[in-house]
C-alpha positions in Angstrom: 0.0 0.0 0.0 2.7 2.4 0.6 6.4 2.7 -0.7 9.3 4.4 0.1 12.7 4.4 -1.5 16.7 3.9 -0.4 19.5 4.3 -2.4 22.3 1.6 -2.1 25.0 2.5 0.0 22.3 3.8 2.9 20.6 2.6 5.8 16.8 3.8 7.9 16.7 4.0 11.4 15.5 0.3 13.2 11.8 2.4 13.9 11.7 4.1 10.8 8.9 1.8 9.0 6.9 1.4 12.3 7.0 5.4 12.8 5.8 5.9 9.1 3.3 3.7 8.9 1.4 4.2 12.4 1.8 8.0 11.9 0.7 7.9 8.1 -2.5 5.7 9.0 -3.3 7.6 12.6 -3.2 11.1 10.2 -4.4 9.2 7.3 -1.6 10.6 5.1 -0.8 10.8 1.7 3.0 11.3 2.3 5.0 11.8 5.1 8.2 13.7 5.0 10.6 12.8 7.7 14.4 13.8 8.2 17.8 12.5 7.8 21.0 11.5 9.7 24.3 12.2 8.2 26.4 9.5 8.9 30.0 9.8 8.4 32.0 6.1 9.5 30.7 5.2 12.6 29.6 8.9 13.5 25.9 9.7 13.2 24.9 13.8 12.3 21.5 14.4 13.1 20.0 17.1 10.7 18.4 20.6 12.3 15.0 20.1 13.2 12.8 22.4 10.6 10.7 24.7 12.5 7.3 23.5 11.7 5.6 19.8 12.1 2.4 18.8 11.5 -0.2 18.2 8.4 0.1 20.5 5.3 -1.6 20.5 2.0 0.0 20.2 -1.8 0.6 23.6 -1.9 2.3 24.6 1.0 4.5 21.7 1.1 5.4 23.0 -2.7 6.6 26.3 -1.6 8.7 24.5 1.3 10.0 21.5 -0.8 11.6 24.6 -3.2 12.6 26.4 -0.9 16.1 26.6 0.2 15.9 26.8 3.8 14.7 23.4 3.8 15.9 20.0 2.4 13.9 17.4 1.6 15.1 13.7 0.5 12.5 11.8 -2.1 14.3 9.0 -0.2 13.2 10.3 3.3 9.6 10.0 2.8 6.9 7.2 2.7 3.9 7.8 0.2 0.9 5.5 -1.2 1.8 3.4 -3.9 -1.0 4.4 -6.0 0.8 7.8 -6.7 3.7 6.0 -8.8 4.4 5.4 -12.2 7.2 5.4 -14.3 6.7 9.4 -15.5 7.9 9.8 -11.8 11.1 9.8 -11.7 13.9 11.6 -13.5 14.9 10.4 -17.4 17.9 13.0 -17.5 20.3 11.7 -14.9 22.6 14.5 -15.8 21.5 16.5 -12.3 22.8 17.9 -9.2 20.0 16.4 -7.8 16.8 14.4 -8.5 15.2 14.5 -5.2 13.4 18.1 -6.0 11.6 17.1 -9.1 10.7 14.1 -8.2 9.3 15.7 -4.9 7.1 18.1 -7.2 5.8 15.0 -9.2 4.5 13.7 -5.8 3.3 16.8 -4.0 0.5 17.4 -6.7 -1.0 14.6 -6.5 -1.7 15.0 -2.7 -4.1 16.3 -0.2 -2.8 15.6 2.8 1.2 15.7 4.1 3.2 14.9 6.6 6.2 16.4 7.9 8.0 15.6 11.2 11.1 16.1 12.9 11.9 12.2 12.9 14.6 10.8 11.5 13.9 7.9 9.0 16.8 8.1 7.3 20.3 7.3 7.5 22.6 9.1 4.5 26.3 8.2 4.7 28.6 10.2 3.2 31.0 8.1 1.1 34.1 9.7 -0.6 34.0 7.8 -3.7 29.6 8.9 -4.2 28.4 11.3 -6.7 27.6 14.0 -4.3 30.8 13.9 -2.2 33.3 14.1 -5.7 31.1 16.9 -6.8 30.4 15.5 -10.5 27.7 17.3 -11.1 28.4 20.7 -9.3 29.0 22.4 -12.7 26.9 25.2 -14.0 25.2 23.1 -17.1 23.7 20.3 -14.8 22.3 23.5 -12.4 21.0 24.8 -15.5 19.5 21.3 -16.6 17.9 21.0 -13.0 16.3 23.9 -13.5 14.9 23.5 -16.8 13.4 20.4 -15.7 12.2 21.8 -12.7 10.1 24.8 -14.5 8.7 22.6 -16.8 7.6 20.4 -14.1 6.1 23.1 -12.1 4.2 24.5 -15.4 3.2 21.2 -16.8 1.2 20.6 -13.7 0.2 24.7 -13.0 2.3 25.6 -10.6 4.9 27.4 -12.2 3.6 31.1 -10.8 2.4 30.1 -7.5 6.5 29.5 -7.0 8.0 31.5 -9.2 10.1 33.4 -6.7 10.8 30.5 -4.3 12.3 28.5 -7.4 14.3 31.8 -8.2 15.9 32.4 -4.7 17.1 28.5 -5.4 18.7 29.4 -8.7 20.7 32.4 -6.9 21.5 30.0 -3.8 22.7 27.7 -6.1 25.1 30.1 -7.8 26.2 31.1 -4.3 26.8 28.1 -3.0 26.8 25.3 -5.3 28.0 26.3 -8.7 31.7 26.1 -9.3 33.2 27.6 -11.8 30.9 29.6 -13.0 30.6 30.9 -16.2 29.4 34.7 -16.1 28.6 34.7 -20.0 26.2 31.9 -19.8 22.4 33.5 -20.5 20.6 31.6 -17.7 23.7 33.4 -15.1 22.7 36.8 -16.6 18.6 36.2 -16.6 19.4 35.2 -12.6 21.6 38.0 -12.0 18.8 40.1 -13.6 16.2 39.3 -10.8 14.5 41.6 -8.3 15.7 40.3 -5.2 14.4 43.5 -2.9 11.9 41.0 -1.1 14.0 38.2 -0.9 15.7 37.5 2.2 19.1 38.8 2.5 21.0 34.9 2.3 
């Protein structure tokens, strides 16, 4: 009835499943969002608490799941299984990350979410893993990410309601993601081009 995803080299929690499940059946749950433990040898790195728990709907977990104050992992969360297909996940593997656009595929299709401050989730940090060599930290997967990501958002609608929540992730990306970056690129001039006066000074 439900599914939830690991990649390879990680581990959950002994009470993850037990947690999910009771929680997503007592609140009867589309999704639940949890968080994660870094886990670095035999050291474990317990991610901040987020400020909020509790029940939201598709469209306030959108704003949160782009925004970059808060992190979600695809693979920290538990959802029905009915919600999956193959259009669900990423075809371009050439990303920084899949876990937002998948997230986005998900969202829309629920009414009720889940996020707590429990970790269900165990991601080790391996030397030799994509993330820690930093293969795709260069400006043209970014860009690719984000292409993706605003035709996700406007194939399903969604595209204005976020509009300046995906933006402030472009420029945070820029600022602390990118390397190298190339300043004659179009998509670095169209961010550098924003209006950030309401944007939060980070």
């Amino acid at each position: 009835d439900y599914v939830t995803f690991r990649d390879s080299d990680d581990t959950m929690p002994p009470d993850a499943s037990e947690y999910m499940v009771t929680t997503s059946l007592r609140e009867n749950l589309d999704a639940f969002y949890g968080t994660f433990n870094r886990v670095i040898g035999d050291k474990v790195f317990p991610m901040s608490p987020r400020d909020f728990e509790g029940v939201v709907n598709r469209d306030e977990m959108l704003i949160n799941s782009i925004d970059p104050n808060f992190m979600y992992l695809a693979a920290a969360c538990f959802s029905k299984r009915e919600f999956w297909d193959a259009d669900m996940f990423c075809i371009d593997r050439n990303l920084p990350s899949e876990d937002v656009i998948t997230n986005v595929k998900l969202v829309v299709k629920c009414n009720r979410i889940g996020v707590y401050n429990k970790a269900i989730y165990n991601y080790h940090l391996v030397e030799t893993s994509l993330t820690s060599t930093g293969k795709y930290f260069n400006q043209e997967c970014f860009k690719n990410f984000f292409n993706q990501l605003k035709s996700t958002l406007k194939e399903y609608g969604k595209d204005e309601l976020i509009k300046d929540y995906v933006r402030m992730k472009e420029i945070d990306s820029f600022g602390f993601m990118i390397e190298d970056i190339d300043t004659s690129d179009d998509w670095y001039k169209e961010v550098m081009a924003y209006d950030v006066s309401r944007y939060s000074l980070k």
